[in-house]
N, C-alpha and C positions, 0 to 999 in steps of 0.2 A: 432770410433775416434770421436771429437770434432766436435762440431758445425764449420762447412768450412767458414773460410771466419771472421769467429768471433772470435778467437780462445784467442783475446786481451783482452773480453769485463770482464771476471771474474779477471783476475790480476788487468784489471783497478780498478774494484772494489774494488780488497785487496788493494790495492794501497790510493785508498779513505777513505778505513777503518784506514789505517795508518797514513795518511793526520789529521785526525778528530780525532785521538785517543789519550787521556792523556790531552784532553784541552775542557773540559764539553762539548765534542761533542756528549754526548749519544742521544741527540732528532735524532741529524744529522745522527748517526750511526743505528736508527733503521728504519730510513727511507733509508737506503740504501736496495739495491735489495738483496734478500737471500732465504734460503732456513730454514725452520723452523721444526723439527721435532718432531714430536706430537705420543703420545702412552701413553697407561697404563707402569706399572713399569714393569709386566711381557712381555709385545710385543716383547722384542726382538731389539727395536730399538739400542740398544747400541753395537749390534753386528752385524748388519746393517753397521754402521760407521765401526767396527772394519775390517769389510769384504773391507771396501773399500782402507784404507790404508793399507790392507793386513798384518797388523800386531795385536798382542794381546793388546788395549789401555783400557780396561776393569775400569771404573771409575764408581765411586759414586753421582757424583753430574753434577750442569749443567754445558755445556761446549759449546762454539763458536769453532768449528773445520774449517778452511783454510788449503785448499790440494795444492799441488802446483805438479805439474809432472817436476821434474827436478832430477838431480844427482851431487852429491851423496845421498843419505836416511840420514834422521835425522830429529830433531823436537828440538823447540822452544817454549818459555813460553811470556806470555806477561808482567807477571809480575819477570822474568829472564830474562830483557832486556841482551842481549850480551853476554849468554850463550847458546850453542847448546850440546842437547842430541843427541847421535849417539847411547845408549843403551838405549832400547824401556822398558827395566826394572827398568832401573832409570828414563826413561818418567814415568812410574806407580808408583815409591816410591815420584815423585814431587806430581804426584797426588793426591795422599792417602794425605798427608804432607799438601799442600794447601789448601783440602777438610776440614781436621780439624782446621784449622787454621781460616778460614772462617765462620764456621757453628758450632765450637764446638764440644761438647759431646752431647748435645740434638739433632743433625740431624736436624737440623732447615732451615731455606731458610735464602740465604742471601743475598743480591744486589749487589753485584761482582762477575762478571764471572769468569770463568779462559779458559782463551784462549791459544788455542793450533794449531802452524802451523805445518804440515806433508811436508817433501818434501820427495817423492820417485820417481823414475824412472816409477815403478809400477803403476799411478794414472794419473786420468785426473783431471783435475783444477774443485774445486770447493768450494763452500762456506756454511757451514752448523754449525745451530743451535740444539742443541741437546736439547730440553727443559725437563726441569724435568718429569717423569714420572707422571700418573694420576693415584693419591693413593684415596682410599676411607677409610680407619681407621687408625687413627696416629700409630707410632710407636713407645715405648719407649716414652721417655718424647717429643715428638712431639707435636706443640700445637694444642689445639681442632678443631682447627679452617682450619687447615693445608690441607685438601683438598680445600677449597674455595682460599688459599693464593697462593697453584699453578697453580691451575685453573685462578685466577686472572692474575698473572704473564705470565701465557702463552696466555692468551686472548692481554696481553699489546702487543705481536709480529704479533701474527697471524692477529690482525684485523687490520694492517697495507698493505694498496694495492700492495708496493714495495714487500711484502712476499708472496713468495708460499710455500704452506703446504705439506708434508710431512705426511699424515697420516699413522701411521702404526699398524695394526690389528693382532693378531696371529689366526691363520686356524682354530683351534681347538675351538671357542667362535665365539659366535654369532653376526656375522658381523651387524643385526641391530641395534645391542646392542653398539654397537662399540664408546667410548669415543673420540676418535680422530675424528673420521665420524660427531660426534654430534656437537664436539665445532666445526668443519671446515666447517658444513653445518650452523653453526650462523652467522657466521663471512663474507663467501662465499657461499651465498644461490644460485649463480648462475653457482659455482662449476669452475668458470675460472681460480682460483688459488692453486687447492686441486689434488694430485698426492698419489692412493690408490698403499699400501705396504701389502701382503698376506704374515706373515713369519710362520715357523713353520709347512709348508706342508707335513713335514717327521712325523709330530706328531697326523696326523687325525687317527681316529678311521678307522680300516681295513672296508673297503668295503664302504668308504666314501673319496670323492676329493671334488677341489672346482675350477672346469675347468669350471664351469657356472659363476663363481666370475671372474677369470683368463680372459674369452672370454668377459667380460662386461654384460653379456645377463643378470645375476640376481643382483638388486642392483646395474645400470649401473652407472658410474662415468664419467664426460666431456674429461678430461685426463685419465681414466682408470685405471686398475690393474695391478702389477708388481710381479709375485711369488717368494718368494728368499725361500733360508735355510742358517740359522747359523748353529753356531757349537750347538752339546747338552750340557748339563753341565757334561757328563761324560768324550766327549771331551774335552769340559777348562778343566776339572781337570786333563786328562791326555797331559794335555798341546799339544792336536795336533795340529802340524802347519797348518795357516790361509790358505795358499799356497795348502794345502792338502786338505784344508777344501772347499776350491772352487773348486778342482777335483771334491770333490764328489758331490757338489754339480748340477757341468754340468752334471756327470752320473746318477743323479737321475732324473731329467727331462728330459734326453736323452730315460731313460727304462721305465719311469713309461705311463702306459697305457693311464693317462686321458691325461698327459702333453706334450707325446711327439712331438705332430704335432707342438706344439708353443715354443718349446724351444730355439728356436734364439730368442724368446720375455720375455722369463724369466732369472734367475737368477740375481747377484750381478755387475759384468759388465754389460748386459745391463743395469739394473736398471743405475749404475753411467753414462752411457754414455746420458740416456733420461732424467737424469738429468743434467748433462752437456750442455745439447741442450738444453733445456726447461729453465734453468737460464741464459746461454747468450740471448737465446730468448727474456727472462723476462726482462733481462738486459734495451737491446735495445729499447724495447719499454715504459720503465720507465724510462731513463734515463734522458729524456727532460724535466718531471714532477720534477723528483730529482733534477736537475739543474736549475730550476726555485725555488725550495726551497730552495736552499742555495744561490743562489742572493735576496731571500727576506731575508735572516739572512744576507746575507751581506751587505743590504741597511739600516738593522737598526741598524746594529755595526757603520755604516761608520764615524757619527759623533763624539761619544763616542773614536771610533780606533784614528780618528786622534789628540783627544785634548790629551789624553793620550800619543801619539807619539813624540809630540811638548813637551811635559812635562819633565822639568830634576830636579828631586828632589832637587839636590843639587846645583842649579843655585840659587842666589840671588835675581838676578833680577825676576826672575820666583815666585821665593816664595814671595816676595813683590805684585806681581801683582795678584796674584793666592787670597790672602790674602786682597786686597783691594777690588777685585771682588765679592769674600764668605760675604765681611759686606755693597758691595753698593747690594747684594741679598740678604741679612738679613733684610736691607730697605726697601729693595720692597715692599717683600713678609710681611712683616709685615704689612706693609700700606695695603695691600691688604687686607690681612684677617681684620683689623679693619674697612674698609670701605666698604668690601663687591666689591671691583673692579678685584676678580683675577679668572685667565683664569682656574684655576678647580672649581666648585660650588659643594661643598657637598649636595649632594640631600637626605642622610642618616639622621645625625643631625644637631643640628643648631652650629655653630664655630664662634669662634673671634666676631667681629662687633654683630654679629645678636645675640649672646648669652647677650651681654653687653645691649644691644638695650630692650631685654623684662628685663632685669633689669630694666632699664631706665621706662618705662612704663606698665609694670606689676605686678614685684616686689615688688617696690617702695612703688606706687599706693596704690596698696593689704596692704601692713604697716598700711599706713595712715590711713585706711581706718580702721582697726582694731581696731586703738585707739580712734575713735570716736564710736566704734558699742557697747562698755558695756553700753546701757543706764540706766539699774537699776544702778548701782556702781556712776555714773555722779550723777545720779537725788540722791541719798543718800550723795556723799559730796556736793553739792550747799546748801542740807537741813544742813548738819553740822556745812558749813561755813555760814549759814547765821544765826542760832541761838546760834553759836557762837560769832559770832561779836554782837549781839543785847545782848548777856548775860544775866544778870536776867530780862532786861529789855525786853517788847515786842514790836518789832519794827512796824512801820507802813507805812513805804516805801522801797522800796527792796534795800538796802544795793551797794553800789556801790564796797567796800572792797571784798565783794563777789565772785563777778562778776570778779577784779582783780585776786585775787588768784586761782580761778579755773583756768582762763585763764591761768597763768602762770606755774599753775603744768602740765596744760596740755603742754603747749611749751617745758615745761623741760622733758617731754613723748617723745621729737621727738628726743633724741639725742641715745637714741637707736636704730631705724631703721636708720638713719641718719649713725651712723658711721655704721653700718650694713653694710647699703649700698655701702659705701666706702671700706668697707673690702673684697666686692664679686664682685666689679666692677674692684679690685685688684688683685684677685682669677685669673679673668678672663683675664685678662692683661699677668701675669706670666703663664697661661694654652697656651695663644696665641703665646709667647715671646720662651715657650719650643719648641713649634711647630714648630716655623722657627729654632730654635737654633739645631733641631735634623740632620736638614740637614747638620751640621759640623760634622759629626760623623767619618768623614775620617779623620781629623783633632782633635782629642780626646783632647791634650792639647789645643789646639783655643776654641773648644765647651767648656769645664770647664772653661777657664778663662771670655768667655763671656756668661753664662749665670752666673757666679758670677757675672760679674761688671751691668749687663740690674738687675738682681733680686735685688743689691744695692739701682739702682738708683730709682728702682720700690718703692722701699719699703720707700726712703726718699720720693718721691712725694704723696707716701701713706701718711706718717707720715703731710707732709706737707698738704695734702688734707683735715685731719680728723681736725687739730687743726682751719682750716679754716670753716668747716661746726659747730664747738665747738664755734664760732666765732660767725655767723651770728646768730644759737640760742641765744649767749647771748646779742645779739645786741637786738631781737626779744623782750626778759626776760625784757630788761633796760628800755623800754617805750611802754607802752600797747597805741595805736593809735585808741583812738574813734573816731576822726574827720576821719578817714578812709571814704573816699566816699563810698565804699560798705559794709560799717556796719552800720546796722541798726539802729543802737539807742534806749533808751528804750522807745521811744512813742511807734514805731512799733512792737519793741518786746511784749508790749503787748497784740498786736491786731492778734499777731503770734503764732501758737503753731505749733512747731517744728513736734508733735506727729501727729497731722495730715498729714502731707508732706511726711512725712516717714515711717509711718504703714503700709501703703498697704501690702506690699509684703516682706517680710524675707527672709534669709538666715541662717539655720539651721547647724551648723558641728552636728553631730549627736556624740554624746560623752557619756558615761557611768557617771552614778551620782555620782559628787565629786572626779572623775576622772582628770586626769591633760593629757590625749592624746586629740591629735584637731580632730579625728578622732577615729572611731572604727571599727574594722577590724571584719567582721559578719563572723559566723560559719563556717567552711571548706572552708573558702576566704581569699584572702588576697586584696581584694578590698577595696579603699576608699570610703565610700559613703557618700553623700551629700543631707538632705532632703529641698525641696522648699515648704516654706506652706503661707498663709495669716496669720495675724494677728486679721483680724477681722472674721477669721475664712468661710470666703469665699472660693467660688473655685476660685483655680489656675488656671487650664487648665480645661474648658470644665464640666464632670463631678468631674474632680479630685481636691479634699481637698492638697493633698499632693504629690510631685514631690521628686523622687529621682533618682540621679545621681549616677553612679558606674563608677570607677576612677581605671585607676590599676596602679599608681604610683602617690606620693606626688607632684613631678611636673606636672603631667595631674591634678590635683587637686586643684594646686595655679592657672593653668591657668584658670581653670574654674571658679574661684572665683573673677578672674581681671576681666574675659568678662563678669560675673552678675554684679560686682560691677558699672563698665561701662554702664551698661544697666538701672542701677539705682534699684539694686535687693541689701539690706544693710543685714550682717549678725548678727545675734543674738546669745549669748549665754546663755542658760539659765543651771544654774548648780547648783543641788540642792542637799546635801547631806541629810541623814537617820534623822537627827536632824532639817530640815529645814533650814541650815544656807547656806545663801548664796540665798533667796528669797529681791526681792526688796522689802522695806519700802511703807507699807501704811500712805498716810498723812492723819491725825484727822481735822486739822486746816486747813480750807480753803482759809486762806489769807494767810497763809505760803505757801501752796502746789502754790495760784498765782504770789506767790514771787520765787518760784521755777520755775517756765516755764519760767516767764522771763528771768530768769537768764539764765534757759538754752537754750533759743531763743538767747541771747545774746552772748554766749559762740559760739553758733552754728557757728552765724554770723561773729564772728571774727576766729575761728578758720577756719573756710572755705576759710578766707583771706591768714591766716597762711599756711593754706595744700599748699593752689595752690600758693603762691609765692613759696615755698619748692618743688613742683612737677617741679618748672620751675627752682629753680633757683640749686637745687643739680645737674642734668644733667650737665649743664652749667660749674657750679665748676669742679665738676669729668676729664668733658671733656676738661678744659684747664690746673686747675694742676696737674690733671696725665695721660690721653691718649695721648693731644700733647705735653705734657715734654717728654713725653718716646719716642713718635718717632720723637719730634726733636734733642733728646739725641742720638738718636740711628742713626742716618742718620748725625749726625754733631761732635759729641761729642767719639760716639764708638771707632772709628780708632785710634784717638787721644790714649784714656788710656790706648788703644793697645799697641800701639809704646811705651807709656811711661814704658810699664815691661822692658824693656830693653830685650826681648826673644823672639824676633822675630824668632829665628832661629828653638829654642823650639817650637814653635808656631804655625811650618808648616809642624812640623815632622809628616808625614803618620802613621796611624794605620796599622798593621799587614795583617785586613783584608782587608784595602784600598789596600796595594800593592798588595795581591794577585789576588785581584779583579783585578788593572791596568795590570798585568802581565798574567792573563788569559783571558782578554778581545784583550788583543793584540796580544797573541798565538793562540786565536781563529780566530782571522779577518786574520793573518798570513794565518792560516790553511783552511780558504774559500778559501782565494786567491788563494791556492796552489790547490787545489782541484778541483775549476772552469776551472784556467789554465791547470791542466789535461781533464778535459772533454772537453774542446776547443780544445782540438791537437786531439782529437778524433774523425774518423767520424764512424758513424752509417749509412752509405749507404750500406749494406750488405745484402744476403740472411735471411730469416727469415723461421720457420715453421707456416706455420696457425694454431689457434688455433682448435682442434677441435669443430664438431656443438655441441649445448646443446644435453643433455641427460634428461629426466626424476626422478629427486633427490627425490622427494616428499617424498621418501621412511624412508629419515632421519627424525629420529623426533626430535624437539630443546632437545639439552642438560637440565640436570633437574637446572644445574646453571643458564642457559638462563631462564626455567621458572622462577624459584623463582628471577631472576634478574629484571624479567619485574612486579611481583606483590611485590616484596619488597626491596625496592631502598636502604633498609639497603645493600644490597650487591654489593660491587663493581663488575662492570661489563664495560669493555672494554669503560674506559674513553676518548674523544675526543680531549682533550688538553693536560693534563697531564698527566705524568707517577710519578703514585707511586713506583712500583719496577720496575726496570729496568731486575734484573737477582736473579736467588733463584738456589741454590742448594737442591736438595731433599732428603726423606730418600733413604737409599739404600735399591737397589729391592731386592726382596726375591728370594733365590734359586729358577731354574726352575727343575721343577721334569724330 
């Protein structure tokens, strides 16, 4: 009979399985206490089960089997809510039916069980997993891979503490050998949760038993060995009753020589009754564990459950408020990411604020800085424009015309990086503005209509940003400012050579000749590289001539060029094609060549004026006409052109997958509630068996999945957080001979 005293603890369970079923309670469900059944495809194990419900259930694939000892007999589907089978042959045509329905033609696994309650008079209560069998070569279009997928799947149960195992071995093979032995010694190395099944003892070679397996003495187990016998496959085929098939089975360990002295410890009843005992057992002592896991799932529904509860779609006022909430959090969270003040920091890459920020100061920077580094091309137009302006005539003081016009082509240079600048400071604006705007996603028509209306507004403060910085260059263009207190003037200009100041030390893009890449990508690389050399041919560093840097992306690459630039390291490009063109100009005439420096001493001097008012004053621009236009649009202005669609109502209509989400979050916290509530009304003050002492395991050796699990992380192996498959159905076993 049942464990005394306990006799509630397995119904509660089914009870909690039903509680938790149909409402994404799979983590919940396999944390619940059970029994797991493990075997190769030939073991036997499905005739095992079949012995227990006493009737012919003979199936294909995997199966959650719930026994219940009541009257009258009959059986239930769990995906046939509300139909009961009383013909155990149309229980096997749903099966067969399900099985292909599930898995197909190919015999494939598939993550839906099919569950099956027994209720007979004939049974004691219990609760069992049938897990796929362990195949070692596909079957038929089977995938390759297919032993590793069931092995995986049945590791997702067994290495759960709530489960006890089921191992089951046929007589006739070599119990060291034993697949179930192997994964339930990985899993349970200390053997507290693994219950050894000997089947097939009618099928050992004459003058051979295995009452040293049977007695525990060889190959001892902590819980032990159980001998059963099924039926043969001459019986399933001559369909003899299960009822008959336990007669013979008591008369065979009743007469047989090794087995008789133990056969009140063998066979199919006791096997169900020591597992009856041993899973109330299990129960009891897991249950407090269990019930601390579902009040931690219900402490973190709690507050999602009740805003959801409070929620009525089709309330006005709700939707009103629900709707002003989602854009004073659109605010925030925007403000946040621009400013770098919000409670998650991405420590992966850089977002919002801090991406716009090395714009601001890297970027930028790096621009400017580019258009002053061609010095052959500079020093070749100051000579153009200066013997251009003196014309046939040879001039004999340096041209002040000159000196304008460089200046000014060079200012007219800056309105390239300039709207550049503008355009990715905007980039970045709209990458941040999606970012908040995805949180509407429950809300599908709200999210479309506002990031149309923020990407509108973006894009005029763009428009308006760019014609403003169009602005100040031409302000720059309309009066070149020699009285500037930090321009030189040409006394000093020519007491100043630029080329001195700024030889030292170069910056080299390394680039293929008459090439147009900033960069060259060296042999079997995809590395940017960077070489640092002097100009007067000195060493760089130590003994080395020449420094290079290796870069594995174009952005690790600009950065590197802001932090030299900053360090006062200028880069050079020297690009020379097959022809020689594209070599700087040798000067003949040595009062030209001093009319050149000046000039470009003087160019230097104003345009250095030029850069760094622009370094200071773009930021500045950017950050009032379009970072705080947009989030004072967005914090003042939003709601407003909300309300004005006249679709408020459109506006707050739920997406599909919001309500299902709402409606299984709250069948879920339903369904703790209800499940707690049963374990409360419960007490667990009852007799128990002790576990027995350890035994000796060493004997198993890991599975060959466990090794190759620990030297090659390619293979999934009994994950700690998550489930991949929850349930697979397997091929079907191969006739036993």
């Amino acid at each position: 009979m049942g464990n005394r005293g306990m006799d509630e603890l397995i119904p509660l369970v089914n009870r909690l399985q039903d509680a938790l079923s149909g409402v994404g309670g799979r983590s919940c469900s396999l944390h619940l206490p059970q029994i797991a059944v493990v075997g190769g495809q030939s073991a036997g194990k499905s005739s095992v089960l079949e012995n227990f419900v006493g009737r012919r259930v003979q199936h294909k694939t995997y199966f959650a089997f719930i026994i219940f000892s009541s009257f009258p007999e009959y059986g239930e589907f769990s995906h046939r809510k509300g139909k009961t089978f009383t013909d155990f042959d149309e229980i096997r045509g749903e099966i067969e039916a399900e099985t292909l329905r599930l898995t197909g033609s190919n015999k494939g696994i598939s993550p839906v069980p099919i569950s099956l309650r027994i209720y007979s008079p004939h049974v004691l209560n219990l609760t069992l997993v049938d897990l796929p069998g362990i195949t070692k070569v596909p079957i038929g279009d089977q995938p390759a891979d297919i032993e590793y997928q069931i092995r995986d799947m049945i590791m997702q149960f067994i290495c759960k503490d709530n489960c006890l195992i089921l191992a089951v071995t046929p007589a006739n093979s070599d119990l060291a050998n034993s697949d179930a032995l192997k994964l339930a010694k990985d899993v349970d190395p200390q053997g507290q949760r693994t219950i050894g099944v000997i089947t097939k003892l009618d099928l050992m070679d004459e003058g051979t038993d295995a009452r040293n397996i049977l007695e525990n003495r060889l190959l001892p187990l902590r819980r032990g060995y159980i001998g059963v016998v099924n039926r043969s496959q001459k019986d399933i085929d001559g369909k003899k009753d299960i009822r008959a098939a336990l007669h013979a089975e008591e008369s065979f360990f009743l007469s047989h020589p090794a087995y008789k002295h133990m056969a009140e410890s063998t066979g199919t009843p006791y096997l169900q009754r020591i597992l009856n005992q041993q899973l109330t057992n299990h129960i009891r002592d897991t249950l407090p564990a269990f019930r601390g896991h579902l009040q931690s799932q219900l402490l973190d529904m709690n507050k999602e459950a009740e805003e959801y509860a409070r929620y009525r779609p089709d309330d006005p006022a709700r939707r009103t408020k629900t709707l002003l909430q989602l854009v004073q959090r659109l605010a925030v969270d925007f403000e946040k990411l621009i400013e770098g003040s919000g409670n998650k920091v991405d420590t992966v890459n850089l977002s919002g604020g801090a991406r716009i920020n090395r714009i601001f100061h890297e970027r930028f920077p790096y621009e400017l800085v580019k258009l002053e580094s061609d010095e052959g091309n500079l020093r070749q137009e100051i000579n153009y424009a200066i013997r251009n302006i003196h014309g046939v005539r040879t001039g004999l003081f340096t041209p002040d015309l000159a000196f304008e016009a460089i200046v000014k082509k060079q200012i007219s240079r800056l309105k390239g990086p300039c709207v550049q600048f503008v355009d990715m400071v905007s980039q970045e604006l709209i990458t941040t503005v999606y970012q908040c705007i995805n949180q509407l996603s429950s809300f599908p028509k709200l999210q479309e209509e506002t990031e149309r209306i923020v990407s509108t507004e973006i894009q005029a403060q763009e428009s308006r940003c760019r014609d403003q910085v169009v602005l100040l260059i031409d302000m720059q263009l309309a009066y070149v400012n020699t009285k500037h207190e930090d321009f030189i003037g040409f006394t000093n200009a020519q007491q100043t050579c630029r080329q001195s100041q700024k030889k030292t030390v170069a910056v080299m893009v390394i680039r293929k000749g008459g090439a147009k890449e900033d960069v060259e990508k060296g042999f079997m690389s995809s590395k940017c590289v960077v070489a640092i050399f002097n100009t007067e041919l000195r060493n760089v560093y130590k003994d080395y001539k020449c420094l290079e840097l290796a870069c594995g992306s174009p952005e690790e690459l600009d950065s590197w060029k802001a932090s030299l630039l900053q360090a006062g390291v200028y880069p050079r490009k020297v690009t020379v094609d097959e022809q020689g063109n594209g070599a700087p100009e040798y000067f003949t005439d040595p009062q030209l060549e001093r009319q050149v420096e000046t000039i470009r001493s003087l160019v230097d001097s104003y345009m250095s004026i030029i850069y760094k008012t622009f370094k200071d004053l773009m930021p500045k621009t950017v950050m009032h006409l379009m970072i705080n236009s947009v989030k004072e649009f967005i914090s003042s202005e939003l709601l407003a052109q909300l309300y004005a669609l006249g679709e408020r109502s459109a506006l707050m209509d739920e997406s599909p997958e919001q309500q299902r989400h709402r409606e299984e979050v709250l069948r879920k916290h339903a369904a703790l509630k209800e499940a707690l509530a049963m374990i409360a009304k419960f007490s667990t003050s009852t007799c128990t068996t002790p576990l027995p002492p350890p035994v000796d395991s060493s004997w198993i050796r890991p599975s060959r999945l466990a090794r190759k699990a620990l030297t090659d992380r390619s293979v999934p192996f009994c994950p700690p957080t998550s489930l991949n498959l929850l349930f697979s159905p397997p091929a079907p076993s191969p006739r036993r001979p």
